[in-house]
N, C-alpha and C positions, 0 to 999 in steps of 0.2 A: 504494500500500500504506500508505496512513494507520493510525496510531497510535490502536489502541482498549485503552483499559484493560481489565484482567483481572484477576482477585482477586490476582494474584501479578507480582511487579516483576521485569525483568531487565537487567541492568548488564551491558555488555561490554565492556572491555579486548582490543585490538587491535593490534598492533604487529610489527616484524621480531625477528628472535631476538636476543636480547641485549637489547632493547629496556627491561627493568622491565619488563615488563606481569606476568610469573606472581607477582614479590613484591608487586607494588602489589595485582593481584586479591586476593591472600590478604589482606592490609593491610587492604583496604576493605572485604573479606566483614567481617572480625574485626572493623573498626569499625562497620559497619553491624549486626551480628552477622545478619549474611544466610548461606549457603550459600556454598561455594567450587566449583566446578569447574573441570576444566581440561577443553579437545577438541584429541586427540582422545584417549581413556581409553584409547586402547593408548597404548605406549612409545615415546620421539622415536627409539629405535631403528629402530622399526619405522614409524614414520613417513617417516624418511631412507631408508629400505629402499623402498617407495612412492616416495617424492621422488626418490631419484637414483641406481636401477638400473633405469632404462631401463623400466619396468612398461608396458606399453597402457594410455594414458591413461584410456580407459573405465573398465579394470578397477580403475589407480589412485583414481578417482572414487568409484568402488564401494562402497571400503572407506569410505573418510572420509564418502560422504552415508550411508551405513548404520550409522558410527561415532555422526555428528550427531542420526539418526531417536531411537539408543539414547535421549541427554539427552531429551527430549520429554516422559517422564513425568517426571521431577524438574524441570521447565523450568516444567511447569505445575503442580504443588503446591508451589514453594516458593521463597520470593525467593532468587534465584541472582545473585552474580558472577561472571562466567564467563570464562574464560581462553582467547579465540580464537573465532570462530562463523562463520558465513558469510561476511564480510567476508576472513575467511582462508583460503576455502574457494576464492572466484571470485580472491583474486591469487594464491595458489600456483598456481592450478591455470594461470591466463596463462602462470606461469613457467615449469612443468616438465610442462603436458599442453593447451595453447591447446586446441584442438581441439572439446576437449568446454565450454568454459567457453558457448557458445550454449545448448544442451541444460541445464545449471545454473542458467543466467538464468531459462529459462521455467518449471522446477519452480519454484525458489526464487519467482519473482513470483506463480506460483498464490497462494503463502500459506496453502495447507492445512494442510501439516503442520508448521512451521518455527515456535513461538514467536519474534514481532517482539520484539526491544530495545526496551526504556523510552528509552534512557540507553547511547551506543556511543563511548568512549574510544580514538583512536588515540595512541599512545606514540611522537611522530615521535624518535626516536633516529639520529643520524647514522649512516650504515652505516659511517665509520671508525671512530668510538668502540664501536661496537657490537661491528666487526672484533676491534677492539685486549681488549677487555673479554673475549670468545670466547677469543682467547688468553692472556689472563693465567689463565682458570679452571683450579685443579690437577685438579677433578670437571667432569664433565658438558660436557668441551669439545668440540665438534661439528668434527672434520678438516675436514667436507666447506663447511662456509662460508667461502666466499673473499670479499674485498671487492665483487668482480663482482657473485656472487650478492645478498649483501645490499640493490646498491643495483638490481637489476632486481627485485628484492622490493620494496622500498620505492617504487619507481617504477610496481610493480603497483596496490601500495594506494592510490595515488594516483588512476593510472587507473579502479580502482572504484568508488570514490566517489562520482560523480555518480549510480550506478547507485543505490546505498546512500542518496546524496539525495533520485533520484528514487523508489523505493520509502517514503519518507515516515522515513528513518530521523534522529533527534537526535544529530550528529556531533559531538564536541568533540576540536578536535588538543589535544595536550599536549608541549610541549617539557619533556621532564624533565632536572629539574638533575642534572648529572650527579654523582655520588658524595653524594648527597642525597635518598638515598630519603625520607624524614621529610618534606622540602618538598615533593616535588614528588607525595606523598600531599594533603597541606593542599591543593596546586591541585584535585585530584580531589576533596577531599571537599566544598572551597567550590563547583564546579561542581555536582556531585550533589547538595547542602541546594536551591542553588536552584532546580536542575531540579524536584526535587521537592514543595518550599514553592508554587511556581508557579500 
């Protein structure tokens, strides 16, 4: 799945929860003055609802590649940073539905319908700092991530990757400084000038 240009650029930010990716995404659209998205455009409520009541994987599936099909027309008119994409699609789904991640490989490799990344950012954040961050939040704190969770997440993303490589995708890890949003943007934005000067 080699990398062909198209009139319209796409940046993806990748990571586990807690990770920075949603505030860097926003960051970087705003400095690029690109498009923001997040996936999936329902609610992490309703996300965790999918994620961790038991759903039939298939049906789990369901919702998120029909959530993903939604972005496709704003994917192709207009330079988007995006907050999560396929890359997050094949480790959750290792994590909380294996089953169908076979059947996702071979849509996703078609390359029909799925806008490739220019440009795919993972935000390797340690799953105990991630843990600890989750719990310091007085808003938007998630019960249901336990340290477990996180690092069989993390260890998902990992596993995909080769996959992500062999589809022709441009990987960049990012150790972000922790309590340092500000720098560890500058990593990202030095990576992206030169990805794109290139």
């Amino acid at each position: 799945m080699a990398y062909k240009p198209g009139p319209t650029s796409l940046i993806v930010l990748e990571g586990i929860d807690c990770s920075g990716k949603s505030t860097l995404a926003k960051m970087l659209a705003d400095e690029l003055k690109w498009r923001h998205e997040h996936e999936p455009t329902f609610s992490s409520e309703e996300a965790d609802d999918l994620n961790f009541k038991g759903m039939n994987g298939w049906q789990r599936e369901y919702f998120f590649m029909k959530d993903r099909m939604y972005h496709q027309d704003t994917l192709e008119e207009h330079d988007v940073v995006l907050d999560r994409y396929i890359w997050t699609g094949l480790a959750y789904a290792q994590c909380f539905s294996p089953e169908v991640v076979p059947m996702m490989k071979s849509i996703y490799a078609l390359n029909l319908e799925f806008k490739q990344p220019d440009l795919t950012f993972f935000i390797d954040m340690p799953p105990e700092i991630a843990f600890e961050l989750n719990r310091s939040r007085e808003k938007e704190k998630n019960e249901k991530l336990d340290i477990e969770v996180l690092k069989r997440i993390r260890g998902a993303y990992y596993d995909q990757m080769e996959t992500m490589i062999a589809w022709g995708q441009e990987i960049v890890v990012v150790k972000p400084i922790v309590g340092d949003i500000n720098a560890t943007l500058n990593k990202v934005l030095r990576r992206t000038n030169a990805f794109f000067q290139s």
